[in-house]
N, CA and C atoms as an extended XYZ file, in Angstrom:
384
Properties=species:S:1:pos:R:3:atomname:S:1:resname:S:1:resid:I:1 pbc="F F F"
N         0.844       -1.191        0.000 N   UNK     1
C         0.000        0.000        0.000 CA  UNK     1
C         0.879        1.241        0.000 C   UNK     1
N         0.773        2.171       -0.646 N   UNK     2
C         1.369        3.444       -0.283 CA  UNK     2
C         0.475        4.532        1.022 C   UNK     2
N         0.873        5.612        0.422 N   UNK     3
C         1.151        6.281        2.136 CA  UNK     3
C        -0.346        6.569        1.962 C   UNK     3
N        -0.844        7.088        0.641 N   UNK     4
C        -2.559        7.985        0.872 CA  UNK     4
C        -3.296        6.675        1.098 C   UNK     4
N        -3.175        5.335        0.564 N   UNK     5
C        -4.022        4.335        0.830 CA  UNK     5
C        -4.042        3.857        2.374 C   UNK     5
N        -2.719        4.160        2.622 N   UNK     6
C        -2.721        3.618        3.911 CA  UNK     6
C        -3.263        4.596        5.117 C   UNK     6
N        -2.937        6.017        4.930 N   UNK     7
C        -4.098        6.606        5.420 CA  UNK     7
C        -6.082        6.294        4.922 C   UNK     7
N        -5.947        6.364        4.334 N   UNK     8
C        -7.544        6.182        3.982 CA  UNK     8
C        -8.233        4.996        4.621 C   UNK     8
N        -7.036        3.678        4.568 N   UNK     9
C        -7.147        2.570        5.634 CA  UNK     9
C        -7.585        3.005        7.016 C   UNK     9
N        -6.990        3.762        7.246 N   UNK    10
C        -6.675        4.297        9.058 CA  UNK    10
C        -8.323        4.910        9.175 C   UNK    10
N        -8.611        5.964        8.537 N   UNK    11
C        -9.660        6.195        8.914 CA  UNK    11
C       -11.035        5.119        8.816 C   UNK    11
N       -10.871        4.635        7.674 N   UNK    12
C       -12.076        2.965        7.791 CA  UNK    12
C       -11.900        2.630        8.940 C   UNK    12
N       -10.520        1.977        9.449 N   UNK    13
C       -10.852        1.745       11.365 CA  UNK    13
C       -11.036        2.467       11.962 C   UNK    13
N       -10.761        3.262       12.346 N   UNK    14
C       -11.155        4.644       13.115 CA  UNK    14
C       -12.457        5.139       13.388 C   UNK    14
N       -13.287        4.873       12.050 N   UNK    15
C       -14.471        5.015       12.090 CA  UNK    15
C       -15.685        4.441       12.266 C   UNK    15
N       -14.886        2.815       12.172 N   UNK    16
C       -15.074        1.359       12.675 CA  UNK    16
C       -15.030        1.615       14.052 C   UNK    16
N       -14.414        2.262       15.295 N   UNK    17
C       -13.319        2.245       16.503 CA  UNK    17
C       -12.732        0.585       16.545 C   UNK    17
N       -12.138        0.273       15.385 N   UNK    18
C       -11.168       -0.909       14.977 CA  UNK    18
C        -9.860       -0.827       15.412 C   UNK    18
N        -9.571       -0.137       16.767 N   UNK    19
C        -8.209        0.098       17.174 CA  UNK    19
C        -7.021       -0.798       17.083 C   UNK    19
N        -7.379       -1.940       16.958 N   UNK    20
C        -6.596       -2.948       17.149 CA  UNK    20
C        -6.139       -2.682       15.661 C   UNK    20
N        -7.098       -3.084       14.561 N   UNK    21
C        -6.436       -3.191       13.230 CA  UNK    21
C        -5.917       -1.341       13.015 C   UNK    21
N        -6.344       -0.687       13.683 N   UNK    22
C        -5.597        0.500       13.345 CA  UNK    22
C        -4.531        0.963       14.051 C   UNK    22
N        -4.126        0.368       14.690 N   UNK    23
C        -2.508        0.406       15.378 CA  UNK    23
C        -1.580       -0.443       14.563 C   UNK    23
N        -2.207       -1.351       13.745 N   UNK    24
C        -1.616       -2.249       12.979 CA  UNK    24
C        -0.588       -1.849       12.080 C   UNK    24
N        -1.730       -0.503       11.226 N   UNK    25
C        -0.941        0.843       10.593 CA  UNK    25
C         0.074        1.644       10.820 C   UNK    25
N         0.501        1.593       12.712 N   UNK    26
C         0.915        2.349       12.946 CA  UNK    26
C         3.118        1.741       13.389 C   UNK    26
N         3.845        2.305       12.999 N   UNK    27
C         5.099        2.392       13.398 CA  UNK    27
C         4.759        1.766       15.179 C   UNK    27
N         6.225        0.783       15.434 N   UNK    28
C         5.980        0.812       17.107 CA  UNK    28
C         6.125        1.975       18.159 C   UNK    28
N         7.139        3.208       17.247 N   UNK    29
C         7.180        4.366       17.626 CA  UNK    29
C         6.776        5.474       17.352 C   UNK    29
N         5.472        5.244       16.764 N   UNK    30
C         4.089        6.432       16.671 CA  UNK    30
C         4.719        7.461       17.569 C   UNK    30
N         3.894        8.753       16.706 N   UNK    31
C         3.850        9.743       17.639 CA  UNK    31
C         2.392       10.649       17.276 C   UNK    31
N         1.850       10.860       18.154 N   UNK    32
C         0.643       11.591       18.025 CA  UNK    32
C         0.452       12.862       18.781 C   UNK    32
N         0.314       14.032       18.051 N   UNK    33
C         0.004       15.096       18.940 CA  UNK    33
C        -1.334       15.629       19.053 C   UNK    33
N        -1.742       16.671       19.336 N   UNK    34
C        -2.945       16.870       19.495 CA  UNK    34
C        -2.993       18.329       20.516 C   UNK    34
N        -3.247       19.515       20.825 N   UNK    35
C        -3.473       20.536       21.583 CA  UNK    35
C        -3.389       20.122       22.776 C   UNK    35
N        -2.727       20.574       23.852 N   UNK    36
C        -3.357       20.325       25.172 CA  UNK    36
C        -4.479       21.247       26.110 C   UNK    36
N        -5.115       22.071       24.782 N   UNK    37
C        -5.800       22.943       25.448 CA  UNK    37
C        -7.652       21.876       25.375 C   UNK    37
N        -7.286       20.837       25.047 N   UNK    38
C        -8.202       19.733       25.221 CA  UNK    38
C        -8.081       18.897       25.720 C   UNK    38
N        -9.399       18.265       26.689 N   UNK    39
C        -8.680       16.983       28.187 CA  UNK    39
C        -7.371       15.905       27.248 C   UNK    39
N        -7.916       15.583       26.238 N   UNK    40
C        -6.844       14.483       25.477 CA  UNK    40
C        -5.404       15.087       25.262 C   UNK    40
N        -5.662       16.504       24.812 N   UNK    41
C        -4.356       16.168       24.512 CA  UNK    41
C        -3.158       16.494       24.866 C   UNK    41
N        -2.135       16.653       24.150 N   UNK    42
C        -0.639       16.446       24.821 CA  UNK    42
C         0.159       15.419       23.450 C   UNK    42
N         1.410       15.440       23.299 N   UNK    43
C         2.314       14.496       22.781 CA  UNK    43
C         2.433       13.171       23.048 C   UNK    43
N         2.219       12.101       22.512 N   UNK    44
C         2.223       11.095       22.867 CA  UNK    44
C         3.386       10.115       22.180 C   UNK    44
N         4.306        9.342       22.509 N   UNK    45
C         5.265        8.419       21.651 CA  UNK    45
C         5.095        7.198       22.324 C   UNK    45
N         4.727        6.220       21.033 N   UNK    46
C         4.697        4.707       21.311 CA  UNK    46
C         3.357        4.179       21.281 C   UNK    46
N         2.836        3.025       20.847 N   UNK    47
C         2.348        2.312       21.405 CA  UNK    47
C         1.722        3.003       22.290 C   UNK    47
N         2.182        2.636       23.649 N   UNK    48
C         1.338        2.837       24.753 CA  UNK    48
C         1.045        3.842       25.679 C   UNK    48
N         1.758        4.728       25.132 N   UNK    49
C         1.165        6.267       25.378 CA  UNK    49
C         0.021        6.442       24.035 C   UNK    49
N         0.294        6.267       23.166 N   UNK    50
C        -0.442        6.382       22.086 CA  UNK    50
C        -1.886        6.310       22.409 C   UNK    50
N        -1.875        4.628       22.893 N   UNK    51
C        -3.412        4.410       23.290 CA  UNK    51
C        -4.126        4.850       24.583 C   UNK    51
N        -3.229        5.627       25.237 N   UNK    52
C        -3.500        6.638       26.680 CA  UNK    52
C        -4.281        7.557       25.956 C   UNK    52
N        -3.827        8.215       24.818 N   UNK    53
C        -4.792        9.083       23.865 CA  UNK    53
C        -5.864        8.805       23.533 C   UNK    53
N        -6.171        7.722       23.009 N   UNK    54
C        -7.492        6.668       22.762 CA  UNK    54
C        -8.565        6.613       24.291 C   UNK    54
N        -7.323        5.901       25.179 N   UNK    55
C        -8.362        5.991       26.745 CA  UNK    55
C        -8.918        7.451       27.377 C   UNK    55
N        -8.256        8.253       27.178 N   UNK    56
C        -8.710        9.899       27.075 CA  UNK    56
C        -9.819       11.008       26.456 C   UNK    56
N        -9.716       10.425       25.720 N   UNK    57
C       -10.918       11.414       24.722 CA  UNK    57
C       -12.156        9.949       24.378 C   UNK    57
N       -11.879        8.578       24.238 N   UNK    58
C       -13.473        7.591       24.257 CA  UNK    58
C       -14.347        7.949       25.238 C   UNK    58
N       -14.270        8.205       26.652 N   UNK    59
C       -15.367        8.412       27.268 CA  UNK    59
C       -15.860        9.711       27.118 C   UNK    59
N       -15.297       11.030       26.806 N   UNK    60
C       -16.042       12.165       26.522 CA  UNK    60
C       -16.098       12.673       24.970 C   UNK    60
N       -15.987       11.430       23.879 N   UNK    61
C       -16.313       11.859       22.865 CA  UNK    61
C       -16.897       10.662       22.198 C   UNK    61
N       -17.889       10.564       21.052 N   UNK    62
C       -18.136       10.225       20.189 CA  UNK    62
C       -18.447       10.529       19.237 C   UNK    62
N       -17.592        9.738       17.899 N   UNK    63
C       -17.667       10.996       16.705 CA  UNK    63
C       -16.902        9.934       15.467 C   UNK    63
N       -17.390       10.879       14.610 N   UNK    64
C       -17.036       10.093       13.386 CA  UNK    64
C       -15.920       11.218       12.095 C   UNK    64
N       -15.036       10.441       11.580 N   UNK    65
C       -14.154       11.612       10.823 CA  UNK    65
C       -15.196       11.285        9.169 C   UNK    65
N       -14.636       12.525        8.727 N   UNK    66
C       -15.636       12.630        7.224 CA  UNK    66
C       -14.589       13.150        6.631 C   UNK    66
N       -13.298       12.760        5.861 N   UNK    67
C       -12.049       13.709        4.977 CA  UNK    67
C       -12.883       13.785        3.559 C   UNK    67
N       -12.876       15.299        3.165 N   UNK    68
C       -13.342       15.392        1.758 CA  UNK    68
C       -12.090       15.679        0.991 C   UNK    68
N       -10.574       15.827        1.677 N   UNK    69
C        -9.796       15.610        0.209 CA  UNK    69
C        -8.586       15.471        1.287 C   UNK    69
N        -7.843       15.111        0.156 N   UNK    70
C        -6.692       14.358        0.867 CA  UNK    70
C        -5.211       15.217       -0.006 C   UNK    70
N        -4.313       16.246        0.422 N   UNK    71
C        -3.089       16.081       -0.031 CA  UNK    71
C        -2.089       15.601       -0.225 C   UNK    71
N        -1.284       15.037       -0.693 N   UNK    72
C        -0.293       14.380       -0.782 CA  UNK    72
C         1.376       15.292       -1.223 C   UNK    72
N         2.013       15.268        0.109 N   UNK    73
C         3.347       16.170       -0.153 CA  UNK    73
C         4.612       15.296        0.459 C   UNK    73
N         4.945       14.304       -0.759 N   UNK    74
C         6.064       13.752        0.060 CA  UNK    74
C         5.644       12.258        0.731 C   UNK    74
N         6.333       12.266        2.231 N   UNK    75
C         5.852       11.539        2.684 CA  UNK    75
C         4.467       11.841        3.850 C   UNK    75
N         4.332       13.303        3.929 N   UNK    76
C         3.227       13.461        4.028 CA  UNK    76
C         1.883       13.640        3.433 C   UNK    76
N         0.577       13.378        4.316 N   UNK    77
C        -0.154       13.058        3.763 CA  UNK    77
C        -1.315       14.524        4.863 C   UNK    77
N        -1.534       15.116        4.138 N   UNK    78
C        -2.621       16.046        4.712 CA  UNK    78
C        -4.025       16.017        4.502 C   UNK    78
N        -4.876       15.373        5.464 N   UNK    79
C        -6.171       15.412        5.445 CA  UNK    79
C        -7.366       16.297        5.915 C   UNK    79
N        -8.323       17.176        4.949 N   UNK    80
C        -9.188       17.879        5.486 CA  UNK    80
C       -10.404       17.513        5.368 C   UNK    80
N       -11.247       17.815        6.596 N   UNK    81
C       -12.354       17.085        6.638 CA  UNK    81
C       -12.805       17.905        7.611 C   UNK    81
N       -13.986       16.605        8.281 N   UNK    82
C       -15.053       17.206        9.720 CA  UNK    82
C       -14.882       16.408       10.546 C   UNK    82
N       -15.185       16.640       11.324 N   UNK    83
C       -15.513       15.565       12.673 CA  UNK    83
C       -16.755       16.120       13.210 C   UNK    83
N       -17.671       14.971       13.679 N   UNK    84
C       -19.207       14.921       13.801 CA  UNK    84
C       -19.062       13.883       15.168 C   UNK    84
N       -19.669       14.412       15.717 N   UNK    85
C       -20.378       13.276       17.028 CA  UNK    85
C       -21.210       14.306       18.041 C   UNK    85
N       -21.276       13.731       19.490 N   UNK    86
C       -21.647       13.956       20.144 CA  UNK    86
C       -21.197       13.911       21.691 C   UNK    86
N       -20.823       15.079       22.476 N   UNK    87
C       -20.275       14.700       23.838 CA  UNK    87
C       -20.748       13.929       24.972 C   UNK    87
N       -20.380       12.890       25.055 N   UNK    88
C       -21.224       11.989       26.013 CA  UNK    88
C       -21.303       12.449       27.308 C   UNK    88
N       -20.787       13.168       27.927 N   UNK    89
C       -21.220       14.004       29.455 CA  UNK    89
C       -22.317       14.616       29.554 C   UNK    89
N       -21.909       15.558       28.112 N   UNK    90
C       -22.786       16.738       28.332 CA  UNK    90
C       -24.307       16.546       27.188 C   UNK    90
N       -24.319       16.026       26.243 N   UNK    91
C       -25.214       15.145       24.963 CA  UNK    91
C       -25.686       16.085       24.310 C   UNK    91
N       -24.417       16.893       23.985 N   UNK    92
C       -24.426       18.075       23.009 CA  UNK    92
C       -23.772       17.887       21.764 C   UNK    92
N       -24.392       18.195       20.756 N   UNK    93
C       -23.712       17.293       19.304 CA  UNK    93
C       -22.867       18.465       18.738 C   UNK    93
N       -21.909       18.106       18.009 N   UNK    94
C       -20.973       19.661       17.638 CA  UNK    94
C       -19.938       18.577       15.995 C   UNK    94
N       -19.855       19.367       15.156 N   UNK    95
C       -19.726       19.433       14.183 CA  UNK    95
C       -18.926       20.185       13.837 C   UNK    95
N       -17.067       19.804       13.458 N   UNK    96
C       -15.994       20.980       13.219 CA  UNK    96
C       -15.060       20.990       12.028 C   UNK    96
N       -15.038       21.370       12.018 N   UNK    97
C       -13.358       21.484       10.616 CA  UNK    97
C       -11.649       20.841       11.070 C   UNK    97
N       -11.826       19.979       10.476 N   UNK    98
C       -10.157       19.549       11.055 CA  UNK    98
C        -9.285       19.258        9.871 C   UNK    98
N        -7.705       19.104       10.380 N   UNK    99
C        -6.960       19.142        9.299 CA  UNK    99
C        -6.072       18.173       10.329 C   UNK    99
N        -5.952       16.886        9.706 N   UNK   100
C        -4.799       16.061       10.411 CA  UNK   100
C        -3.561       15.975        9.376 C   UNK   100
N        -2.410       15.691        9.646 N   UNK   101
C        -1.263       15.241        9.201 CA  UNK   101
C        -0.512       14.259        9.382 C   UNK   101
N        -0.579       13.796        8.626 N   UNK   102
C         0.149       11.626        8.599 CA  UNK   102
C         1.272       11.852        8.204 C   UNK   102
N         2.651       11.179        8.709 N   UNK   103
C         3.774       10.897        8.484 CA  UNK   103
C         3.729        9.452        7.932 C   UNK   103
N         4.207        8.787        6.924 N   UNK   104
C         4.352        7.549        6.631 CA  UNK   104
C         6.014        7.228        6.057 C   UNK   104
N         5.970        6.195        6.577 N   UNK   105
C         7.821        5.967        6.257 CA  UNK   105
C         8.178        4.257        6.247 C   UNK   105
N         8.196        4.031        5.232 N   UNK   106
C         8.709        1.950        5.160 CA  UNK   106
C         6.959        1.962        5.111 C   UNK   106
N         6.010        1.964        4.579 N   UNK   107
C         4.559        1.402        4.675 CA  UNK   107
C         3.846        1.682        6.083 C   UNK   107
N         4.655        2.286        7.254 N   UNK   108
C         3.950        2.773        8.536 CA  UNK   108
C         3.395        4.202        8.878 C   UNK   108
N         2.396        4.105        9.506 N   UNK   109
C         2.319        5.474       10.310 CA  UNK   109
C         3.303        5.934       11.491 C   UNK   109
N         4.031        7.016       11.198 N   UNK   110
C         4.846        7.420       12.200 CA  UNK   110
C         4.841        8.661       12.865 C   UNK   110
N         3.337        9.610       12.511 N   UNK   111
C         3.255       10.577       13.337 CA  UNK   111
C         1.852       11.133       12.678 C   UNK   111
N         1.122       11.513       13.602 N   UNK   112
C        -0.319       12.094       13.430 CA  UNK   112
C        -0.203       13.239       14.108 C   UNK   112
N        -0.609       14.146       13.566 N   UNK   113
C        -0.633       15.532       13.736 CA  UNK   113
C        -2.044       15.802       13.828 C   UNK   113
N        -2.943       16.185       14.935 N   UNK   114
C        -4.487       16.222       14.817 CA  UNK   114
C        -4.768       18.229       14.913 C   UNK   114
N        -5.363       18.328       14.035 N   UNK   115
C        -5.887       20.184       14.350 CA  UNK   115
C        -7.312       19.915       13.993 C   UNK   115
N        -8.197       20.407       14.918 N   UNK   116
C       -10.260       20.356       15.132 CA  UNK   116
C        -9.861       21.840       15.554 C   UNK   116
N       -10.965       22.083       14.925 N   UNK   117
C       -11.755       23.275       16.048 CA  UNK   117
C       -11.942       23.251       17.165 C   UNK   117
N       -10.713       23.810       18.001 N   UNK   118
C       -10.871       23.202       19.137 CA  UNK   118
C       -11.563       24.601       20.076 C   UNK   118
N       -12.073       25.396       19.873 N   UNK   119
C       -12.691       26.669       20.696 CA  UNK   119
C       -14.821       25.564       19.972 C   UNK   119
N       -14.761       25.041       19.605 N   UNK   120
C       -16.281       24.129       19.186 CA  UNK   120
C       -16.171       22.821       20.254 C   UNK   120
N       -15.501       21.643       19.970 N   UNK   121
C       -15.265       20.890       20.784 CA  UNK   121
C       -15.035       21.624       22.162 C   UNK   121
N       -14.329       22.345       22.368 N   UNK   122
C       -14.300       22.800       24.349 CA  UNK   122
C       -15.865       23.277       24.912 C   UNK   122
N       -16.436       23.893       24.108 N   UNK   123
C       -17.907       24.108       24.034 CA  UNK   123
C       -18.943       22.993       24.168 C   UNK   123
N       -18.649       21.859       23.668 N   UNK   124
C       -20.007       21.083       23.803 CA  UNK   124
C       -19.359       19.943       24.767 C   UNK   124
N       -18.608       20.346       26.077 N   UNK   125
C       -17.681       19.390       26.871 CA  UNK   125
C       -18.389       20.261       27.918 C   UNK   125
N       -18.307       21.358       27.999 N   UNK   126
C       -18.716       21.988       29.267 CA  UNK   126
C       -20.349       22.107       28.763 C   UNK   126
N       -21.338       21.677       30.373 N   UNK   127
C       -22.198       22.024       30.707 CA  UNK   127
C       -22.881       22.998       30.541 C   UNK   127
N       -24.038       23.613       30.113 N   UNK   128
C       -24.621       24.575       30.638 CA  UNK   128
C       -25.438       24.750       31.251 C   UNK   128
């Protein structure tokens, strides 16, 4: 597979929550970032920090990714899309614009770069 197929893979599990086959995708030394101005995130390397990210944001999110186009620069791979779900605390549904970034290197994922709207998501987390 090359790098855009193998992203496009990632999100089929993802959207599955097929974690298992979607770590499969991933390098043993993943790296995933993500804002920390959201409970999830923070830098993550490996495996098993990786899926600390996963245990972090499943109970206060559910949601589905939607990429309507995909760039290709290199060995990166830039995806823009939405993310759709609903906050399970609070059961407020919110709908945002995101732009992730895939590193791929030897047929693996070796770094995810996540950007959401994150001033939308902090909004439907808190109560009103």
């Amino acid at each position: 597979m090359n790098a855009l197929e193998i992203v496009k893979q990632a999100y089929i599990y993802l959207n599955k929550k097929d974690i298992p086959h979607y770590f499969s995708l991933m390098s043993p030394n993943v790296e995933f970032y993500q804002t920390e101005e959201l409970p999830w995130g923070g830098h993550y390397r490996g495996f098993d920090e990786s899926k600390i990210f996963f245990s972090k944001f499943t109970p206060l999110i559910d949601s589905e990714v939607e990429i309507s186009h995909y760039i290709q620069a290199g060995d990166r791979i830039v995806a823009i899309g939405k993310t759709s779900g609903v906050a399970k605390q609070t059961g407020k549904a919110f709908s945002c614009n995101l732009a992730h970034i895939w590193t791929v290197k030897d047929e693996k994922i070796v770094r995810l770069e996540v950007y959401i709207d994150t001033h939308v998501i902090k909004g439907v987390l808190i109560s009103a």
